[in-house]
Structure formats: C-alpha cells, structure tokens
C-alpha positions as a Markdown table, in Angstrom:
| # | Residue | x | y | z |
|---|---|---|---|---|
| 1 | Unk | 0.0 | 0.0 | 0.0 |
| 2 | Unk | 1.5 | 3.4 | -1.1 |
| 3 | Unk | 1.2 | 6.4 | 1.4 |
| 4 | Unk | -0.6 | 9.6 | -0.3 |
| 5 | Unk | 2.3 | 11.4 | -0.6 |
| 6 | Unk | 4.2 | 8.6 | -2.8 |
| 7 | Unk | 0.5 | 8.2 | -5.3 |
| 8 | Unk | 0.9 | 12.2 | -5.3 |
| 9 | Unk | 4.6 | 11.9 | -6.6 |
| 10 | Unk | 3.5 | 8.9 | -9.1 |
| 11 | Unk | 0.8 | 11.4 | -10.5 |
| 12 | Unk | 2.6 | 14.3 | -11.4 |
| 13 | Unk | 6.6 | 12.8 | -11.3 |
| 14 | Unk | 7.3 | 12.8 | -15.3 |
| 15 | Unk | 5.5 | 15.8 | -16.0 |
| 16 | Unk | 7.6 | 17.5 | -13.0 |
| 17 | Unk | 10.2 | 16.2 | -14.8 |
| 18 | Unk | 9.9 | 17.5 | -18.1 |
| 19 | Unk | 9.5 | 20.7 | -16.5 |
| 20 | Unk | 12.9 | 20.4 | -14.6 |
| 21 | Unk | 14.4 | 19.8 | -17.7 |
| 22 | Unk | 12.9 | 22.5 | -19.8 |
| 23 | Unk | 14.2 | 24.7 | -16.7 |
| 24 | Unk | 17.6 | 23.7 | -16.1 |
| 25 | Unk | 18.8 | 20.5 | -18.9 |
| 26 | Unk | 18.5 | 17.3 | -19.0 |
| 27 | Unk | 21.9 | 16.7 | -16.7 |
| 28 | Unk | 20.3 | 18.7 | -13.3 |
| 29 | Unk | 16.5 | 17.8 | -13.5 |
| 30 | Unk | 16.8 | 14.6 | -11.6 |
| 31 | Unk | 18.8 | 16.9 | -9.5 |
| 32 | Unk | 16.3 | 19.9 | -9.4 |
| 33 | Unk | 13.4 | 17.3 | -8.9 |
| 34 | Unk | 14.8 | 15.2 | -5.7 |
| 35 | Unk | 15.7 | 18.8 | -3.7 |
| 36 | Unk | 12.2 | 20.3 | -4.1 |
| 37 | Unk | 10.6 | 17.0 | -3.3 |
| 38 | Unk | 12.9 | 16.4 | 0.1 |
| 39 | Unk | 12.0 | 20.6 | 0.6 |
| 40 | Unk | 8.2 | 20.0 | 0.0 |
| 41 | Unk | 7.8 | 16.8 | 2.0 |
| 42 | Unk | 9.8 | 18.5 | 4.6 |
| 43 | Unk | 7.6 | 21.6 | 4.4 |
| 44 | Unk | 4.9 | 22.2 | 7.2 |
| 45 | Unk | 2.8 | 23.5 | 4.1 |
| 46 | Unk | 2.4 | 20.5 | 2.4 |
| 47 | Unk | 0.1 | 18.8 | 4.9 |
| 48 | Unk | -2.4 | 21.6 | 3.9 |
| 49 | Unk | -1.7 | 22.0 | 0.2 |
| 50 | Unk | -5.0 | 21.7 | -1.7 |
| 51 | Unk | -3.2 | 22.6 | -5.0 |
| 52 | Unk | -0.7 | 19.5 | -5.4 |
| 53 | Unk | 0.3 | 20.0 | -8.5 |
| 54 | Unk | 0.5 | 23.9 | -8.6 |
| 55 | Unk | 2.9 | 23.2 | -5.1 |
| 56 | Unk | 5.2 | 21.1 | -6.8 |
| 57 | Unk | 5.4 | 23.3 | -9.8 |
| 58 | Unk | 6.2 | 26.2 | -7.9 |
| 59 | Unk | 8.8 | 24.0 | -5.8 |
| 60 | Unk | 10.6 | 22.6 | -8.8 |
| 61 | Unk | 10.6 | 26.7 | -10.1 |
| 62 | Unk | 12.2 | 27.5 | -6.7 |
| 63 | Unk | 14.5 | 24.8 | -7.4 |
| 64 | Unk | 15.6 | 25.4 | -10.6 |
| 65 | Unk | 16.2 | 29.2 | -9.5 |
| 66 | Unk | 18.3 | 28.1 | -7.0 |
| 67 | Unk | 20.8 | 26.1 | -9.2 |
| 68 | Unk | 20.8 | 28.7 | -11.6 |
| 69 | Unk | 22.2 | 30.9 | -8.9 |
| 70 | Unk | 24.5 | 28.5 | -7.5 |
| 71 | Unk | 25.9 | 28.1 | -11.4 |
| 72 | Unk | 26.2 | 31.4 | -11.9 |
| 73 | Unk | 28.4 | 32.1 | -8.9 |
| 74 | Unk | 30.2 | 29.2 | -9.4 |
| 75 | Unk | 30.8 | 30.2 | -13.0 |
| 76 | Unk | 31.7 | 33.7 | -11.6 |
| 77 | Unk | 33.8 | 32.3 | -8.7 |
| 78 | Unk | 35.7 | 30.0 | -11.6 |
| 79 | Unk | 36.0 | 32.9 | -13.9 |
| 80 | Unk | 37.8 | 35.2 | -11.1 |
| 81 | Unk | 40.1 | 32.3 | -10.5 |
| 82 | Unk | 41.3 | 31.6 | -14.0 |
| 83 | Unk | 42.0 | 35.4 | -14.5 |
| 84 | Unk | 44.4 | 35.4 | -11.7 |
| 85 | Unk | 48.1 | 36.0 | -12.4 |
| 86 | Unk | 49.9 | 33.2 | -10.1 |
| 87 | Unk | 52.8 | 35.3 | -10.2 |
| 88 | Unk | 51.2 | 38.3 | -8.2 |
| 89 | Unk | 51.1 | 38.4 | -4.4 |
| 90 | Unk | 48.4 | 37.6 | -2.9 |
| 91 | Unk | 46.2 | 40.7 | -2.1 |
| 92 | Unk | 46.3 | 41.4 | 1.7 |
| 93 | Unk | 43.0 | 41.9 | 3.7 |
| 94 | Unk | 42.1 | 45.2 | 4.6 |
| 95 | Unk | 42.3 | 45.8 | 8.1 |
| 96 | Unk | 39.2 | 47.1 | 8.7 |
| 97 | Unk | 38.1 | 44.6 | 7.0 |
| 98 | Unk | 40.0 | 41.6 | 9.0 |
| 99 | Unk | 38.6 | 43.5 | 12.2 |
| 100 | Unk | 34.9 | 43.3 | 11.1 |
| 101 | Unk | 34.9 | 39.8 | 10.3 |
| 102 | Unk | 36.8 | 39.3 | 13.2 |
| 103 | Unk | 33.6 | 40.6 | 15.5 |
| 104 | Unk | 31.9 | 38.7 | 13.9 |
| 105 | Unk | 30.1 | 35.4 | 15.9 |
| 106 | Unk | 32.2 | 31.9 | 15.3 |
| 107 | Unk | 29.0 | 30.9 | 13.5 |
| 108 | Unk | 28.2 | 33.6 | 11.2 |
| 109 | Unk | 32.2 | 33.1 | 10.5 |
| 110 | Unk | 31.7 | 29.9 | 9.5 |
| 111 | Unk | 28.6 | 30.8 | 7.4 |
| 112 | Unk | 30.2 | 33.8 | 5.6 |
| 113 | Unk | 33.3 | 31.8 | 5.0 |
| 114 | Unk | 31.2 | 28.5 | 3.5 |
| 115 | Unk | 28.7 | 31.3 | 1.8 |
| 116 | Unk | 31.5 | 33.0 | 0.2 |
| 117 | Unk | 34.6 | 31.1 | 0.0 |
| 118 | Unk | 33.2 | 27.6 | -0.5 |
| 119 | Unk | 30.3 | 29.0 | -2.6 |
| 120 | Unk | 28.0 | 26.7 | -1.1 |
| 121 | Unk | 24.3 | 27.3 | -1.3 |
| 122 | Unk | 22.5 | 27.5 | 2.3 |
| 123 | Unk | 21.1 | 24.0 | 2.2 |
| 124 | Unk | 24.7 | 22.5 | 2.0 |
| 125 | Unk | 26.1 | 25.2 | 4.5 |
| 126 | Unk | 23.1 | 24.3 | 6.8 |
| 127 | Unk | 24.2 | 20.3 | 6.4 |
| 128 | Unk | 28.0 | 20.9 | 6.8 |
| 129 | Unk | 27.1 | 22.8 | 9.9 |
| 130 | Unk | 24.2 | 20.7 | 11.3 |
| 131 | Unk | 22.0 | 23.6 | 11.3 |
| 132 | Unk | 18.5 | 24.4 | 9.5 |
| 133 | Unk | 18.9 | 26.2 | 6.6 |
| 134 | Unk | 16.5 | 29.3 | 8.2 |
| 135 | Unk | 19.6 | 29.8 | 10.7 |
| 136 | Unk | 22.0 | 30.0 | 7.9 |
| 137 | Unk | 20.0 | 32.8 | 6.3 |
| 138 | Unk | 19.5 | 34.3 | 10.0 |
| 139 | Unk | 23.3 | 33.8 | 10.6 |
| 140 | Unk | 24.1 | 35.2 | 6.9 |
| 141 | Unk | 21.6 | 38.1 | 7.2 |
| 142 | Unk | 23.1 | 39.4 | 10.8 |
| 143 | Unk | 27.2 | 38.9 | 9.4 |
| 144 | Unk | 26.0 | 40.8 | 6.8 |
| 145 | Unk | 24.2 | 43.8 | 8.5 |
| 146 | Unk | 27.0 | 43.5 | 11.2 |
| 147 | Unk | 29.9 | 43.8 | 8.6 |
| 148 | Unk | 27.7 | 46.8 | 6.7 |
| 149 | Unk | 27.6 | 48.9 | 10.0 |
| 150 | Unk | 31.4 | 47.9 | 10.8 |
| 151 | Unk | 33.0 | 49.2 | 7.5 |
| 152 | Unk | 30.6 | 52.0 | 6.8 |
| 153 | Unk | 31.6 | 53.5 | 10.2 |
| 154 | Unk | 35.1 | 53.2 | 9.4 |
C-alpha cells in the first residue's frame, strides 16, 4: 500500500520532470526534482496544500532558481580564479576589513566563510554545519548587517 504522498509523486513525477528539464537541462532535473521533493515533503505547508500539482510546480521553479544561482556564482567564482596571475602576491585583507569579520560570531564566520569562500548554497552550508537552513539565512543576514555597519563607520 503506497502512502498519499508517494500516489501524489506517481501522479505528477514525469510531468515534473519534463518541467525540470525544460528549466535547467537534462543533466540537473533529476537533481532539481529530488531537492524540491525532500524541501516539499519537509515543508509544514504540504500537509495543507490543496493545489498539489501547482505546489510542486512552484517547488521545482524554486529549485531550478536556485541552481541557476548556485551556477552562476560558481561560474563567476571560476572565472575570477582563472584570471588570476599566479605570479602576483596575494592581495592582503584590509584591516578594517580583517577586524569586522573578526567581531563577527564563530557561526556567522563559519557561514560567511562556507557562503562566500566555498560558494556553497545555504542547504549545503546548513548540512555541513548541522543547522536548519532558516539559521544559515538568519546567521548570513546578521554577518551581513553586522559587517555593513562595521565598515561603513570606518
């Protein structure tokens, strides 16, 4: 006997995933497809979605948005690091800069740093960390404002 959530899934599965694919290719649906469904069966929303097949659309949209993001920095992020000369010194930190982070929390350290550095997306940040992914964006959110107020002062 299959639970309502898997006949739900078996319903609408291939057309979610001809959607992922028209979104994102062929090579990151499956991809696209198994995140939203872990986010919506995860979601407190679900048990009183009325609209199924509109939730997972808009889920799999989400999705999709996501990885493009997550692409596009990495593509960004590769980008910067081809153009660099391996002959120039690395650039030193400003030190305003050094002390803001520095003030910063040892968490929101370690999200800015896996954010930025490791150009992770906050569901992997929030797993490497063993936090939920709303505290990564909390933790993200207040380095951010923290660091704002810290260099525009100085």
């Amino acid at each position: 006997m299959t639970s309502p959530d898997e006949q739900i899934y078996e319903k609408y599965s291939e057309e979610l995933i001809r959607f992922a694919t028209f979104l994102v290719g062929p090579s990151d649906a499956p991809d696209v497809l198994s995140e939203a469904m872990l986010k919506v069966l995860a979601s407190n929303a679900w048990a009183d979605a009325t609209h199924h097949r509109a939730y997972l659309h808009r889920a799999v949209l989400n999705e999709a948005r996501m990885a493009h993001r997550h692409r596009s920095r990495r593509r960004s992020y590769e980008e910067r690091a081809a153009r660099r000369d391996e002959t120039l010194e690395p650039a030193t930190p400003r030190p305003e800069v050094v002390a803001a982070v520095e003030h910063l929390s040892t968490r929101q350290r370690a999200v800015v740093f896996l954010t930025y550095w490791d150009d992770l997306d906050p569901v992997s940040v929030a797993r490497v960390l063993g936090i939920s992914e709303g505290a990564v964006r909390r933790h993200l959110a207040r380095a951010r404002s923290s660091l704002r107020r810290s260099l525009d002062d100085s």
